[in-house]
C-alpha positions as CSV (number, residue, x, y, z in Angstrom):
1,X,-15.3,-1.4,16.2
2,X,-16.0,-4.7,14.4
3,X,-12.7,-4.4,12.0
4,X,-10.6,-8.1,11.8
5,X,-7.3,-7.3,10.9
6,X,-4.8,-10.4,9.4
7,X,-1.5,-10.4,8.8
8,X,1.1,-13.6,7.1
9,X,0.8,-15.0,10.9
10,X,-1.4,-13.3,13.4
11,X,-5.5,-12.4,13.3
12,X,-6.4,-9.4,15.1
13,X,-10.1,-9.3,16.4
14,X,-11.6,-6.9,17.9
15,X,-11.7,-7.3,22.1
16,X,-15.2,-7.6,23.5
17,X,-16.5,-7.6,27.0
18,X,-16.4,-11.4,27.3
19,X,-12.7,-11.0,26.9
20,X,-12.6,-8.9,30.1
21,X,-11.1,-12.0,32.4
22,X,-8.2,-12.7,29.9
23,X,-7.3,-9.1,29.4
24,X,-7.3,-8.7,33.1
25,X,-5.0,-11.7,33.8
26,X,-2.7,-10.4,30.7
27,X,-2.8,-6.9,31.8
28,X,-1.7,-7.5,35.4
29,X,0.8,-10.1,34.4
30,X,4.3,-8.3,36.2
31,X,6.3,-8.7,32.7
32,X,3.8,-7.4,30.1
33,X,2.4,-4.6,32.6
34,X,6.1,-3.4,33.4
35,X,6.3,-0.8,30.6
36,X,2.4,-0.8,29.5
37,X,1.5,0.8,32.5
38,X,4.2,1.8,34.5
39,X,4.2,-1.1,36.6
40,X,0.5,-0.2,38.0
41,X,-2.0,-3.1,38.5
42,X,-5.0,-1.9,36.5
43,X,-8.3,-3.2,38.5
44,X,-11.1,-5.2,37.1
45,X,-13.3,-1.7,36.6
46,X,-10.0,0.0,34.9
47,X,-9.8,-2.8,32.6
48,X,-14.1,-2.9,31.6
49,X,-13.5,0.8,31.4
50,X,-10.5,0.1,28.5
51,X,-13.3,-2.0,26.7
52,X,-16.2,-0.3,26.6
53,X,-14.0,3.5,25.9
54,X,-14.9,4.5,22.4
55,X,-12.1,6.7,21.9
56,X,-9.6,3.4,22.0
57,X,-9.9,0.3,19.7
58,X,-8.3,-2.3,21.0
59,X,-7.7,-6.4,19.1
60,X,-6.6,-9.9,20.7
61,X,-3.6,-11.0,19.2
62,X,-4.4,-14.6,17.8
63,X,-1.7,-16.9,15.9
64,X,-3.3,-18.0,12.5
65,X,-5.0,-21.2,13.5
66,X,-4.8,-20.7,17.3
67,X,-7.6,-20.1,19.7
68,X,-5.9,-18.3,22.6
69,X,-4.5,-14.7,22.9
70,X,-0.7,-14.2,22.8
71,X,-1.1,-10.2,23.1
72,X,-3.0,-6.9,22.6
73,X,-2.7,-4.2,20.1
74,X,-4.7,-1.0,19.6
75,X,-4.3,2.7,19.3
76,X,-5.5,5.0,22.7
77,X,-5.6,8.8,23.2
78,X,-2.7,10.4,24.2
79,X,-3.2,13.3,25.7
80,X,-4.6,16.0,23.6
81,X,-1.8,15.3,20.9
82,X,-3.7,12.6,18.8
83,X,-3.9,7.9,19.1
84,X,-0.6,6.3,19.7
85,X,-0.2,2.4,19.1
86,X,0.2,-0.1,22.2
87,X,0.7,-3.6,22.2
88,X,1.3,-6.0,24.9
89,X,2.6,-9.8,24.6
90,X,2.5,-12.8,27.0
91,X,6.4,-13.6,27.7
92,X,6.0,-16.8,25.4
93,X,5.3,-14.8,22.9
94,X,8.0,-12.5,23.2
95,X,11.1,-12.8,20.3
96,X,8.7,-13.6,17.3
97,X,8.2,-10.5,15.9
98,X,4.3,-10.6,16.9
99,X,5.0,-6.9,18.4
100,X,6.2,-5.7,15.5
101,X,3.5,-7.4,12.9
102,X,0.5,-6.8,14.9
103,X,1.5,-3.4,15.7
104,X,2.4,-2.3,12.0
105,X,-1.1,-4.0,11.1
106,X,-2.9,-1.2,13.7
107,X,-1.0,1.6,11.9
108,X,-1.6,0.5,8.5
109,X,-5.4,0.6,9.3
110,X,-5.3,3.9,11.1
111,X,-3.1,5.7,8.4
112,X,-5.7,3.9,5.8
113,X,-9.4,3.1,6.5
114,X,-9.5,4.9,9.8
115,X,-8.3,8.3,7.5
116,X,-6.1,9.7,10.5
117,X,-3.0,11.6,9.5
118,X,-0.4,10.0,12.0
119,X,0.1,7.6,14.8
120,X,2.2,8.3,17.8
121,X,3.7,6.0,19.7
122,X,5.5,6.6,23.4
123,X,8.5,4.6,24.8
124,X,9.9,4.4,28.1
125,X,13.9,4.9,27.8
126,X,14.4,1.4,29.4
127,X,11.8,-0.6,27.0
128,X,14.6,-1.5,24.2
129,X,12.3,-4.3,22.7
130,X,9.7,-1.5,22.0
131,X,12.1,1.3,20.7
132,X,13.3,-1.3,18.2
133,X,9.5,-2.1,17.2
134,X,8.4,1.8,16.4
135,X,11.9,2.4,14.3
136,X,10.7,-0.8,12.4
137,X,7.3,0.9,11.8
138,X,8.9,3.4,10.4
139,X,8.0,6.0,13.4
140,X,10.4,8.9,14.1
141,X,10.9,10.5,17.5
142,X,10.1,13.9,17.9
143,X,10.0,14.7,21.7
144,X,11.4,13.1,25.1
145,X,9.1,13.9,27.8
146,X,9.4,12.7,31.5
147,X,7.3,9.9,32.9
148,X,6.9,7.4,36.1
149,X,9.7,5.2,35.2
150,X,11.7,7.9,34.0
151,X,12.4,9.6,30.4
152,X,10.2,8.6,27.5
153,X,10.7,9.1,23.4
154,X,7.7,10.6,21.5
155,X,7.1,9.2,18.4
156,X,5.3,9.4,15.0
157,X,4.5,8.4,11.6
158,X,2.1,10.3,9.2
159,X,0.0,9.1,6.3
């Protein structure tokens, strides 16, 4: 995937291996990891493996004329049902509406140059921050299904 994605504020680039320590340091971070993934602590190999997966496209969340990551956005598998958008920010980033512009920036590409017919998104009953996000994408819930931390919303929006 070699697709830079821009938005008013943000530039999305594509993550590479040599961003392997930084995504490792974000993704075990207790805050951003809390809802992400379940509160597990992904290892080192977990985290190359995220990288190098070809079924998942994953970006660095930049601030227009900033050099360091605030965040992560990218579409994954999930389960047999289609790609559903993640995102992940540092805590300093949190409250400026990154989530929700980086986030509709992924699902504008999938639902355009990618060609796919949806994007699903799931959301832990507790993660309020990201419920509000997927409503301002325009998603829809169509299905709760248990998980580790307790109840989670299915959602989607098609092309």
């Amino acid at each position: 995937m070699s697709d830079v994605l821009t938005t008013s504020r943000l530039v999305l680039r594509p993550v590479t291996v040599i961003d392997h320590a930084w995504l490792l340091a974000h993704w075990t971070e207790q805050d951003v990891r809390r809802f992400l993934f379940d509160g597990e602590i992904l290892t080192p190999e977990e985290v190359g493996e995220t990288i190098e997966d070809p079924d998942t496209w994953l970006w660095l969340i930049v601030p227009q004329g900033g050099q360091e990551p605030v965040g992560t956005a990218g579409l994954r598998p999930l389960e047999e049902l289609g790609l559903e958008i993640y995102y992940s920010l540092a805590p300093v980033a949190w409250g400026k509406g990154y989530a929700t512009e980086a986030a509709r920036a992924v699902v504008e590409h999938a639902l355009g140059p990618l060609g796919l017919s949806e994007v699903l998104a799931e959301v832990d009953a507790g993660n309020t921050a990201s419920v509000a996000v997927v409503e301002r994408l325009g998603m829809t819930a169509f299905e709760s299904v248990p998980g580790l931390l307790g109840p989670m919303t299915r959602y989607r929006r098609t092309a």
